[in-house]
LOPANU-658500 format. One record per residue: residue in three letters; x, y, z of N, C-alpha, C in turn. Coordinates in steps of 0.05 Angstrom, whole numbers, plus 32768, in hexadecimal, padded with zeros to 4 digits. Layout:
N
ALAXYZXYZXYZ...
END
This chain:
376
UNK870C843182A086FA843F828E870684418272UNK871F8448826D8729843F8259872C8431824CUNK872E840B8250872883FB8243870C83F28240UNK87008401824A86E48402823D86DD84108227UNK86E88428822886E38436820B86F3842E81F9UNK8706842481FB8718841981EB870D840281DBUNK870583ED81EC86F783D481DB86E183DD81D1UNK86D683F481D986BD83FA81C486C6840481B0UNK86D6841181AB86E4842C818F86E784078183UNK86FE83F6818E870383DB818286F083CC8177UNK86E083C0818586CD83AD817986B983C98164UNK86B283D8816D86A783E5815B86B383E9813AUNK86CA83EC813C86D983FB812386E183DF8117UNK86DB83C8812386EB83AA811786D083A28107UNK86C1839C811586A2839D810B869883AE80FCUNK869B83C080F7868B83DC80DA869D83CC80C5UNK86BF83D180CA86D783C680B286C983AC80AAUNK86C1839B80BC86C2837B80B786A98381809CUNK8695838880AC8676838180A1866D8386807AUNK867A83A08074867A839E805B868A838F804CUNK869F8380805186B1836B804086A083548043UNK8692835180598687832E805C866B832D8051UNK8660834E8045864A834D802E8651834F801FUNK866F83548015867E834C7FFC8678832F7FF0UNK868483238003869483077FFF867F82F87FFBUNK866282FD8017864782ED8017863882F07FF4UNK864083057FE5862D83047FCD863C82F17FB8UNK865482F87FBC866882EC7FB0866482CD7FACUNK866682C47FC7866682A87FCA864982A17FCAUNK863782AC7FC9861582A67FC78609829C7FDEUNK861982A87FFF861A82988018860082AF801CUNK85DD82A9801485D082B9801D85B882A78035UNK85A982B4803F859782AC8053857B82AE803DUNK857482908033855E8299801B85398299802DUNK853082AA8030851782B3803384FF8297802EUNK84F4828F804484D8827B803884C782828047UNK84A982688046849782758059849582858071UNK84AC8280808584AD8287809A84B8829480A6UNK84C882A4808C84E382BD809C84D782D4808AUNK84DF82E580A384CE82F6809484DF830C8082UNK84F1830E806E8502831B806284FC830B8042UNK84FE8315802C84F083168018851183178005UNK8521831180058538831E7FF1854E83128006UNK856282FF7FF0857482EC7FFE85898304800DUNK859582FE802785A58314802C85BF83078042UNK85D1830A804585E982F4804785E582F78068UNK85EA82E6807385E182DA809385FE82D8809CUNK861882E6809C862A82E280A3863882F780BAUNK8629830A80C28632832280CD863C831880E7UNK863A830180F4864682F7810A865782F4810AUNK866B82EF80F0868A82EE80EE8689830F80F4UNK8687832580EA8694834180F8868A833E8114UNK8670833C811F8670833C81398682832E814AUNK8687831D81478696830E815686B583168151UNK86BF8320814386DB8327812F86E0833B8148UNK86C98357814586D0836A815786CE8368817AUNK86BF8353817386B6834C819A86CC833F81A0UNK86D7832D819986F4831B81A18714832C81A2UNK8711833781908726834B818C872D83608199UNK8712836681A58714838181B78716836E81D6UNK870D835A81D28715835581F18732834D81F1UNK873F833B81E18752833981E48764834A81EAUNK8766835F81E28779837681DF8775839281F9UNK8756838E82058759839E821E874A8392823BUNK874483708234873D8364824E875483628263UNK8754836E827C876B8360828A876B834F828EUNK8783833E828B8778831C828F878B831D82AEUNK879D832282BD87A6831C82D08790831B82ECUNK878A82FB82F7878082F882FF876682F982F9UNK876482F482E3874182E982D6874882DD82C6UNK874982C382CF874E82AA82B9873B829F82ADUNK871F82A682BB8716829F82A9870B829E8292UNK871382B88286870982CB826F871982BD8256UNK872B82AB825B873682968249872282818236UNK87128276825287038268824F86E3826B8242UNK86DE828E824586C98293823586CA82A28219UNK86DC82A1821686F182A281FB86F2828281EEUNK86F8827681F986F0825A81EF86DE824B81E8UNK86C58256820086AE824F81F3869B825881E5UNK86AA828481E186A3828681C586AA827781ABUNK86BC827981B086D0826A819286B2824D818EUNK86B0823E81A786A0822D819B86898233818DUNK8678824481A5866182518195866182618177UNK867D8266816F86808277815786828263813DUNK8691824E813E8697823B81328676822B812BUNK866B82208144865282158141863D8226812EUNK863C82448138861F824F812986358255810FUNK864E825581028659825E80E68653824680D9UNK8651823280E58649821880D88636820B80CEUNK8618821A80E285FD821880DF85F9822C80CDUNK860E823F80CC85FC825D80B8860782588091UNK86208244809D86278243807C86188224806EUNK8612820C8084860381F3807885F981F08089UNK85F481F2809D85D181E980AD85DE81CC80B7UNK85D781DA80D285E581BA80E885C981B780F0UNK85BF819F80F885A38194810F85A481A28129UNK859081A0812A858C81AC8151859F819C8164UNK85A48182816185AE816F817285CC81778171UNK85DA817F815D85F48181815985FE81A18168UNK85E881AF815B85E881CD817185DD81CB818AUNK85D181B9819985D681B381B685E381A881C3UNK85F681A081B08611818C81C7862381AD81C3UNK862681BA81AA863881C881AC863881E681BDUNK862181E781BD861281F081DA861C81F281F3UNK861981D681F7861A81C38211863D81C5821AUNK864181CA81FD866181C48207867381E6820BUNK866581F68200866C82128208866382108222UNK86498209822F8647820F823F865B81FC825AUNK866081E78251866E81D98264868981F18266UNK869781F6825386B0820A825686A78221826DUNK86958231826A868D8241827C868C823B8294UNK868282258299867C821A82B5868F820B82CEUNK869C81FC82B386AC81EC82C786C6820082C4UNK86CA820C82B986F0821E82AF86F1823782BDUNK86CC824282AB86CE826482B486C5826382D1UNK86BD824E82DE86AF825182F88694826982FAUNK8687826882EC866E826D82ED8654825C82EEUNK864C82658300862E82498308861D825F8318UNK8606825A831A85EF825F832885F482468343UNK85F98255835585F98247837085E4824E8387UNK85D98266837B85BF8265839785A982718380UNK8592827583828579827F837B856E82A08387UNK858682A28393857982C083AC855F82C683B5UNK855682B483BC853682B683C9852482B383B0UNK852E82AB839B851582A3838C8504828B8394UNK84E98289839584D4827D839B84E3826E83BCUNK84F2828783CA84FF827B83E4850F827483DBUNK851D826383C78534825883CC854C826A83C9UNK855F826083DA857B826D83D7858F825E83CFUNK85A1824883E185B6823C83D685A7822183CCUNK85BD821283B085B181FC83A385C781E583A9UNK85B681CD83A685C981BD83A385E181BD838EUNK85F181AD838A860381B8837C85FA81AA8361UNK85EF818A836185E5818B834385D5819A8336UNK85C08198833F85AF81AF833F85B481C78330UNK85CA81DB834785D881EA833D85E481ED831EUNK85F081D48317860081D0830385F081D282EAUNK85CF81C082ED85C381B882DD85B281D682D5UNK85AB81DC82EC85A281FF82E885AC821482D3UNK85CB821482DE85D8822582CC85E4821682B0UNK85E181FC82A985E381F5828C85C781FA8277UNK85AE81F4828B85978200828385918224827DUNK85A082308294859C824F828B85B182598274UNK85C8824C827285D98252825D85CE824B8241UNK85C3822F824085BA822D822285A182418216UNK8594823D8232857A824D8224857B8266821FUNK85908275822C859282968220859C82918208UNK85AC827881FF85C4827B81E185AB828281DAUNK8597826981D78581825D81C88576827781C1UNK8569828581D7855882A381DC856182B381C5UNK857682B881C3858182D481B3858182C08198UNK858982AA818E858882A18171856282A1816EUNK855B82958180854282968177853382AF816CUNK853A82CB817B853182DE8180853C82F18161UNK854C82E8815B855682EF8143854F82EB812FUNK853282FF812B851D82F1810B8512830C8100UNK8517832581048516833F80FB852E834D80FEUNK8530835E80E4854A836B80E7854783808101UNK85678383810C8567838E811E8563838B8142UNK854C8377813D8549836A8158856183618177UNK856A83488164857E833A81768591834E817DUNK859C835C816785B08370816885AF83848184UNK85968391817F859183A6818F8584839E81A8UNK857A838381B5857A837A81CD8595837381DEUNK85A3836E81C385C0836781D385CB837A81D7UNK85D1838D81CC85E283A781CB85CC83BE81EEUNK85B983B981F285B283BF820985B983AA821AUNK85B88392821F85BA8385823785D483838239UNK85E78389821F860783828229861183A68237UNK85FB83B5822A860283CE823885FD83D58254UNK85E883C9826585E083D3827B85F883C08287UNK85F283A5827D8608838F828F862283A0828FUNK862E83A48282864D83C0827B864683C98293UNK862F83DE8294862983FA82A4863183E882BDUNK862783D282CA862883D482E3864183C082F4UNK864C83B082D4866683A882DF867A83C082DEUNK867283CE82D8868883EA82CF868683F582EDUNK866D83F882F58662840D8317866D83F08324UNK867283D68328867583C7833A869883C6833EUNK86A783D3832586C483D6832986CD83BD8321UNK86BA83AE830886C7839182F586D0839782DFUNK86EE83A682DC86EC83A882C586EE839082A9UNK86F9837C82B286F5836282A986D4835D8292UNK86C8835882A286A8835C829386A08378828EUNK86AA838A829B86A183AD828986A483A0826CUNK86BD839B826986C6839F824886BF83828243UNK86B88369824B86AC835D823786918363822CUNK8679837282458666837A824086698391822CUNK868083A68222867883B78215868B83B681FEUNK869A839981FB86AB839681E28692839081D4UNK867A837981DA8666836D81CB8654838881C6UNK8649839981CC863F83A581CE865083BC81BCUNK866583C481BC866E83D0819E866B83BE8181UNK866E83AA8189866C839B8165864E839F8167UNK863C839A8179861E8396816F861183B48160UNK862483CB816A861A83E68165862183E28150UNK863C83DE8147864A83D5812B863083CF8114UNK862E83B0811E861983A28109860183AA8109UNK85F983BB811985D583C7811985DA83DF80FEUNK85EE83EB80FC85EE83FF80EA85E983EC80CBUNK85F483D680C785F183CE80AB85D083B180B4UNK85C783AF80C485AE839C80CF859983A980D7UNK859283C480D5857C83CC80DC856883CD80C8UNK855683C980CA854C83D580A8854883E7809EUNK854783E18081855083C58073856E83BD807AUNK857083A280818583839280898598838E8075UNK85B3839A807085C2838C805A85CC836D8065UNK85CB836C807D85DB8350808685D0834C809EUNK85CA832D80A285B9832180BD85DE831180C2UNK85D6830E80E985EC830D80F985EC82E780FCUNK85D582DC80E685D782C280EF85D882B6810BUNK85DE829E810E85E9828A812385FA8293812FUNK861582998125862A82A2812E862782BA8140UNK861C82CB8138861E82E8814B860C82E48157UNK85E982D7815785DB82D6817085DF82C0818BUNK85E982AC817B85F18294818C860682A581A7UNK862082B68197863082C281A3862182DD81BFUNK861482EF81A8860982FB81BD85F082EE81DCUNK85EC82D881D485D682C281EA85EF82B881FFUNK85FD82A781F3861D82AB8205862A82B98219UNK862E82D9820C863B82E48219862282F18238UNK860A82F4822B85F882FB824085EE82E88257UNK85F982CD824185F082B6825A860482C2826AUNK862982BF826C863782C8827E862F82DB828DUNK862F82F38285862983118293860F830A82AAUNK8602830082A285E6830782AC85E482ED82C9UNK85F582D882C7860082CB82DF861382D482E9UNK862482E182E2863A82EE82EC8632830482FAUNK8614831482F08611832A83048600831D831BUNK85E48308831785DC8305832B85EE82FD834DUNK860582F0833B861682E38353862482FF8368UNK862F83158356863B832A835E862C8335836AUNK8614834183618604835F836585F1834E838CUNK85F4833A839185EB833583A28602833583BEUNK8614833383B08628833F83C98633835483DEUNK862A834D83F48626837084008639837E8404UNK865E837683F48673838283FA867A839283DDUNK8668838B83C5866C839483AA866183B783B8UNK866783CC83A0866383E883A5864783EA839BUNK863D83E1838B862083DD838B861783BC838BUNK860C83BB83A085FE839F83A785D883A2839DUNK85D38391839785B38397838385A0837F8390UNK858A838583A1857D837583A785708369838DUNK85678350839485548345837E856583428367UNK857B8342836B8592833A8352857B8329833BUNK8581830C8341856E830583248556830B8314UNK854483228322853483308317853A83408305UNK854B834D83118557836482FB856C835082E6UNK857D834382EE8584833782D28570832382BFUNK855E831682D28546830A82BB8535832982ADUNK8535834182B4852D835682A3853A835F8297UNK85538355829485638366827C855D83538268UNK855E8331826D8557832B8251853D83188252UNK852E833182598510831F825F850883198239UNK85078329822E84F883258211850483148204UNK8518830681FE852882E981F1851882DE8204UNK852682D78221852282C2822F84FF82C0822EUNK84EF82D1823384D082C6823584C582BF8220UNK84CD82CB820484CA82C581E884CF82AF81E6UNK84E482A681ED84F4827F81EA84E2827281F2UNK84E38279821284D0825F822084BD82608216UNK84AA8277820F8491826C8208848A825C81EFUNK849C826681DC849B826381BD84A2824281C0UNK84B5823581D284B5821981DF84A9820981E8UNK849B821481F5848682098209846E81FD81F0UNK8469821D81DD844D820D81C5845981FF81B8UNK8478820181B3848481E38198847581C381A9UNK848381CE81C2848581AF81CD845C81AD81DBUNK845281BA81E0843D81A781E98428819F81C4UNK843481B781AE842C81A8819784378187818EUNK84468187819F845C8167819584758169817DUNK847D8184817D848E8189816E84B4819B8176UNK84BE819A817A84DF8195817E84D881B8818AUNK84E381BA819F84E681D181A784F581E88191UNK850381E28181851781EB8170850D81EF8157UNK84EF81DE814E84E581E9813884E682038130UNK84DE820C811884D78223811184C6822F8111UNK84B6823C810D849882478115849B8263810CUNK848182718112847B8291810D846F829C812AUNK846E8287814084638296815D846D82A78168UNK848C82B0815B849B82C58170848A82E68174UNK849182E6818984898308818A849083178179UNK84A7831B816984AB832B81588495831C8137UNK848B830A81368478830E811F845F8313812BUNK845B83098147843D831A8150843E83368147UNK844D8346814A8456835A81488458836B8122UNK8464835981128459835780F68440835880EFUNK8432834580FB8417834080F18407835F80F9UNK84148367810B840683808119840C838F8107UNK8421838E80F1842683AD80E2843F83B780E4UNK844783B980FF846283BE80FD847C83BA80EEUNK848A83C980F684A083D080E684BA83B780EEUNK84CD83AB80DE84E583AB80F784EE83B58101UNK84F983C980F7850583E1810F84F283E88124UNK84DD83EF811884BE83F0813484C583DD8144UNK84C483C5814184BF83AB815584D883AF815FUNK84EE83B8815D850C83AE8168850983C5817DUNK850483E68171850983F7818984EE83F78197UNK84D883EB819484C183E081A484C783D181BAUNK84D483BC81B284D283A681C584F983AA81DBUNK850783B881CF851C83C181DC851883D781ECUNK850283EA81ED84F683FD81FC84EE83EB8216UNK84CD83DC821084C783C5821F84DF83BA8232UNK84F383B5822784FF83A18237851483BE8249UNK851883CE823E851D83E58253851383EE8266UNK84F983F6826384E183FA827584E083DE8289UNK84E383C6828884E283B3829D84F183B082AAUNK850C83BE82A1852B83B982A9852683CD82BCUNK852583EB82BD851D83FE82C7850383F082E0UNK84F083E882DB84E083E482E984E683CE8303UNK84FA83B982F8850783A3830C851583BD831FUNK852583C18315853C83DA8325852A83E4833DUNK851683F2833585028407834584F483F0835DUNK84EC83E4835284DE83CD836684E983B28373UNK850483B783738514839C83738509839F839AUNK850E83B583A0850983B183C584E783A983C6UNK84D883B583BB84BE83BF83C584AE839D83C1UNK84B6838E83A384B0837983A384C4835E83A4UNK84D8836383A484E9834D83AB84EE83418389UNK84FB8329838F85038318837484F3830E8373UNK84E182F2837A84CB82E9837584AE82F5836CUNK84A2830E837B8496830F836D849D832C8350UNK84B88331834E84BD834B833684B88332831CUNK84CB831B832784CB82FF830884A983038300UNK84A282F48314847482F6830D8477830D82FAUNK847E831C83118468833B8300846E833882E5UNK848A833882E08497833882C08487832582B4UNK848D831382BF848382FB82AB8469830182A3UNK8454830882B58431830B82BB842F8323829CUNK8442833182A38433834C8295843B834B8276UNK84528332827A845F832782598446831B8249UNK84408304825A842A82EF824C84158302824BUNK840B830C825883ED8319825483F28336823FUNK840F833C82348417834B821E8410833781FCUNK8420832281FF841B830D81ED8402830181EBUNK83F1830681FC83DD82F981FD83C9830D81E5UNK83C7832081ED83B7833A81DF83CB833A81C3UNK83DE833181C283E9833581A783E583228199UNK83E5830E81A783D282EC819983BB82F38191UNK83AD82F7819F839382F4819B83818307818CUNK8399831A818483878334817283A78331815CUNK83A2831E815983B5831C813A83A483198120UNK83B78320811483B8832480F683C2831380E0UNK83BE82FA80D983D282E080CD83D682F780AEUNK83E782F880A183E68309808083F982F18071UNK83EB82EB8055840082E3804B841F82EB8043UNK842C82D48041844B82D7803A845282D5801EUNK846882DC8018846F82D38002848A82C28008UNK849582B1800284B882A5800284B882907FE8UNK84D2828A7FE784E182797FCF84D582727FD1UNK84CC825D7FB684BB823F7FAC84E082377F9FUNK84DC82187FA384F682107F9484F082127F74UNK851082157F6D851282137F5684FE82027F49UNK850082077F2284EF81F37F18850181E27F0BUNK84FE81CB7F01850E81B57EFF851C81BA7EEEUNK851581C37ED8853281D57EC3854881E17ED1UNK854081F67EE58554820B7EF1855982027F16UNK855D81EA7F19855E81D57F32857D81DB7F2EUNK859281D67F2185AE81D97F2285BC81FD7F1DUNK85A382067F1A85AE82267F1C85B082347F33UNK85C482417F3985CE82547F5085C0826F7F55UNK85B682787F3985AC82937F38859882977F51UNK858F82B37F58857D82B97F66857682CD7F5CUNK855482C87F5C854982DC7F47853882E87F60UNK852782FD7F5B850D83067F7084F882F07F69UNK84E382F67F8184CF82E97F7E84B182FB7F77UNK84A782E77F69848A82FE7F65847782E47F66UNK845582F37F6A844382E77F6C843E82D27F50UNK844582DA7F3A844E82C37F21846382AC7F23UNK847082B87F2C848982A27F34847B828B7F51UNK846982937F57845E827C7F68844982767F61UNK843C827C7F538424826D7F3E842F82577F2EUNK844882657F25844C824D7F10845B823A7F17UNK8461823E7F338477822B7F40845E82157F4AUNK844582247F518436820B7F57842281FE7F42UNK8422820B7F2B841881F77F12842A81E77EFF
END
C-alpha cells in the first residue's frame, strides 16, 4: 500500500513541477496546436503536456515498481518509451497514419511477445472460450492498437481523455490492489497521479492539451491493464475472482472504445481512411447540444461509471455476452438520439496567412474580418 501512495505523491508532484515549464518553453518555441475547421478550441495553445505525463508516470514507476520477479514491466517501459517518442514526434511535425501504425504495431509486438500478455480465451463470449493461438495473437494486436487509437482519438475537448483515463487507471489500481498485484497497483496509479496532475492545468479553459504523446500513452497502458485483468479476475484462486471478466473491463473503457469503432466504421463505409479527421465524435455531438467541456468530460465519465457499476451488478444475472449487447445496445441508441436531434453551428478557425505575411511567425486572434478578407 505504500508504494502506491508513494508513486502517486511521485508522478503527481513530477507532473504539476513538469507542466508549467513545458508552457514556458511551448510559447517560447511557438510549439502551439493551431485551431481550424474542425477542432474545436479557438486560441493556439501548446500540445505538449505528454512530456509531464509521461515524465511523472515513468519515474514513479521506476522508483517504487517491484521488479523482482516481474520482468516484464521492463518491457512495458519499453514500449512506452516507443509510444512516447512516436506521439512527441507527431505532436512537434506530424508523422502519416502509416508511420504511427507500424509504431503501434511495434509497441505492441514488445508487450506481447516480452511482457507475455495475450488474450488466450474469450471467457464464454458468444460461447467461445479458448482460441487458437494465431488467432489469439492477431486478437490481442488488434485490441492493443485500438484502445492506443481510442484514447488519441477521444482526445478533442479539454479535459476528456484526461479524466477517462485517470478513472479507468483508478478502478484498474482498485482491484489489482484487492487482488494482492502490487506490480500493476502502482503502474495503474503512477498513471493516474500524473493524469490528476495534468487535469488541473487541461480542464477548462485548457492552458495545455496532452497531445499524441500522453493519449497514445494513456491507450497503452489501459490496453495492458484491461488484458491483464480479464486474464486474472477469471481465476478462481485470485482473492477476488469476477465473473464476466471482459464485460466489466470492456465497461471501463466502453466510451473511447465504442466512440472509435463507430467513428470508423462511418470513415470507412464513406470510402475514406479510418484515421481521417472528422467532427462525428460524441464529444462534438455533445457541443452541438450546448454543452460545456467540462460538462461533456464529467457527463460522459459519470456515463461510463454508471456502466462500470452496472457490469459489476449484473455480471451473474446476465453473463458476458449478453452485459457486451446491453452496453453496446443502450450506447448506439444514446448516439443515435444525439445524431439525430443535432445542431450543426458554425465555426470559426485559422484561414492561412496572406501572401505578404506567408513568412511571418506571429499569431494574431481571429475575427469575423479577418476571414472576410482572407476570402476576398
Amino acid at each position: 500500500m505504500f508504494d502506491v501512495l508513494f508513486s502517486v505523491a511521485i508522478s503527481f508532484a513530477i507532473t504539476f513541477l513538469a507542466i508549467p515549464v513545458i508552457i514556458t518553453v511551448a510559447d517560447r518555441k511557438k510549439l502551439y496546436d493551431i485551431p481550424d475547421e474542425r477542432k474545436v478550441h479557438r486560441n493556439p495553445i501548446p500540445s505538449l503536456g505528454g512530456l509531464g505525463i509521461f515524465a511523472g508516470f515513468i519515474i514513479a514507476c521506476l522508483i517504487t515498481i517491484p521488479f523482482s520477479g516481474s520482468s516484464e514491466f521492463q518491457y512495458f517501459f519499453a514500449a512506452s518509451f516507443v509510444i512516447f517518442f512516436l506521439g512527441l514526434k507527431d505532436d512537434i511535425l506530424v508523422i502519416s497514419p502509416i508511420k504511427k501504425f507500424i509504431g503501434q504495431v511495434l509497441a505492441a509486438f514488445l508487450i506481447v511477445y516480452k511482457g507475455n500478455v495475450q488474450i488466450s480465451s474469450m471467457h464464454g463470449f458468444l460461447g467461445i472460450y479458448e482460441l487458437p493461438e494465431m488467432f489469439s495473437l492477431l486478437f490481442t494486436y488488434l485490441t492493443i492498437i485500438v484502445i492506443v487509437n481510442s484514447f488519441n482519438l477521444i482526445d478533442g475537448i479539454d479535459g476528456l481523455a484526461g479524466s477517462l483515463g485517470l478513472m479507468a487507471t483508478t478502478v484498474f489500481g482498485l482491484y489489482f490492489l484487492a487482488v494482492q498485484m502490487p506490480g500493476y497497483a502502482v503502474l495503474s496509479f503512477s498513471l493516474a497521479g500524473s493524469l490528476a496532475a495534468f487535469l488541473l492545468f487541461n480542464f477548462q479553459p485548457a492552458k495545455i492539451f496532452m497531445g499524441d504523446t500522453g493519449s497514445m500513452l494513456i491507450g497503452l497502458i489501459n490496453a495492458i491493464l484491461v488484458i491483464k485483468l480479464i486474464n486474472v479476475a477469471n481465476v478462481a484462486s485470485v482473492p477476488y475472482p469476477l465473473e464476466a471478466a471482459p464485460a466489466i473491463g470492456f465497461a471501463i473503457l466502453m466510451i473511447p472504445l465504442l466512440d472509435t469503432l463507430r467513428v470508423f466504421a462511418i470513415r470507412i463505409v464513406h470510402g475514406r481512411s479510418p484515421f481521417s479527421p472528422d467532427r462525428n465524435h460524441i464529444h462534438h455531438l455533445l457541443l452541438d447540444k450546448g454543452l460545456s467541456h467540462r460538462g461533456i468530460a464529467l457527463t460522459l465519465v459519470s456515463v461510463n461509471i454508471f456502466f462500470i457499476i452496472a457490469a459489476y451488478a449484473g455480471r451473474q444475472l446476465l453473463g458476458c455476452t449478453w452485459m457486451i449487447l446491453a452496453i453496446c445496445g443502450i450506447f448506439f441508441a444514446g448516439i443515435a438520439v444525439l445524431y439525430y436531434t443535432r445542431r450543426t453551428r458554425p465555426r470559426l478557425f485559422v484561414a492561412k496567412a496572406a501572401e505578404a505575411d506567408k513568412n511571418a511567425s506571429k499569431i494574431v486572434p481571429l475575427t469575423q474580418d479577418t476571414i472576410l478578407e482572407q476570402k476576398n
